[in-house]
N, C-alpha and C positions, 0 to 999 in steps of 0.2 A: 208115572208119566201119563197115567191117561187121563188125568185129573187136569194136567195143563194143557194136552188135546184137546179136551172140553172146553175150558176156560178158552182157550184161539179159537174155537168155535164159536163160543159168548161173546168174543170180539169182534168177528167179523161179523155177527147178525146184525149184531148193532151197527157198523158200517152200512149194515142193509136196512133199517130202521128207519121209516120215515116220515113216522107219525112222531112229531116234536117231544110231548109226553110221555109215550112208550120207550123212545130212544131215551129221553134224559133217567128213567128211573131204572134202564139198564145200564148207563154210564153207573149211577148211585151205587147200584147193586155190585159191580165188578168191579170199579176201579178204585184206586184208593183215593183219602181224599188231597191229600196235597200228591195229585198222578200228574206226571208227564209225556207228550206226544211232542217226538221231532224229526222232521224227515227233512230233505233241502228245502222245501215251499213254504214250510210252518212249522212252528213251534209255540205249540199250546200245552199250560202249566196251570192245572186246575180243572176240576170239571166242566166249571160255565166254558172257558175256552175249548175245552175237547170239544161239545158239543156245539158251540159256536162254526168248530173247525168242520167237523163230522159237517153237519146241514152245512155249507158253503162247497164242501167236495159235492153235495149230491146234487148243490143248484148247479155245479159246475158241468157234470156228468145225468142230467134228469134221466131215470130210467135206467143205469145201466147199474151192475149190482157186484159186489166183491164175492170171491170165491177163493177157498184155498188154491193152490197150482200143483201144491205136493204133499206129501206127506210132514207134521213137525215133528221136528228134532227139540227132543227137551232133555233136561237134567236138572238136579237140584231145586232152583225157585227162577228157570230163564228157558226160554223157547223160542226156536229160530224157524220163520217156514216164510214161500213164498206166498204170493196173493196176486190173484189177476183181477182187473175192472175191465167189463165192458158187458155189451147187450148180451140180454139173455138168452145163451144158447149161440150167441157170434164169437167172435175173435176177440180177444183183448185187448184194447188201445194202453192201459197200464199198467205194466208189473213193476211189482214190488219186492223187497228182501224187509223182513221184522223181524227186530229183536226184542222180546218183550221180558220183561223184568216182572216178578210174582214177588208180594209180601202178603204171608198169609191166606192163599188164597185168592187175592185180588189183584186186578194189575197196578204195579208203581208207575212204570217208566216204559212206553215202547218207542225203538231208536228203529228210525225206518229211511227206507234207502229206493231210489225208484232205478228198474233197470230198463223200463220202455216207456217212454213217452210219447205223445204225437207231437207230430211238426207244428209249430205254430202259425 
């Protein structure tokens, strides 16, 4: 299990990634190549989309950074943990619930779900 620890870890830096190169050749590195990301807002299938998706959450958010909320729950090749966005060392405007799917190593598939958004 703590190999997928790690790995949720490798996932959220990259969320925190914001140098365009640094971030794409950590998608490369981690995810698989035909990976999946889908939460209610988006659904991107393939790495250019991930990272397409990745940079558009952080124009959306400038400045504020992903962090675990809890401890992951893994088993097998799938890990389940929450994740909070917001300024560093503030409150968090978004939490989240992921389920991320592992092949070999790398992520396939994360199914993501939002439990706090802001008001519009």
């Amino acid at each position: 299990m703590s190999d997928l620890n790690e790995l949720v870890q490798d996932y959220i830096a990259i969320w925190n990634e914001t140098d365009p190169a640094a971030r794409r050749a950590r998608i490369d590195a981690l995810w698989t190549e035909d990976c999946a990301y889908i939460d209610p807002m988006a659904e991107a299938r393939g790495r250019d989309q991930l990272d397409a998706t990745i940079g558009a959450v952080q124009a959306q958010f400038p400045g504020f950074v992903f962090k675990l909320g809890g401890d992951v729950d893994a088993h097998h090749e799938q890990a389940r943990f929450t994740w909070e966005l917001g300024p560093e060392g503030g409150e968090a405007l978004v939490v989240g619930f992921d389920v991320a799917v592992f092949d070999g190593g790398r992520i396939r598939t994360v199914y993501g779900f939002l439990d706090k958004v802001p008001a519009a």
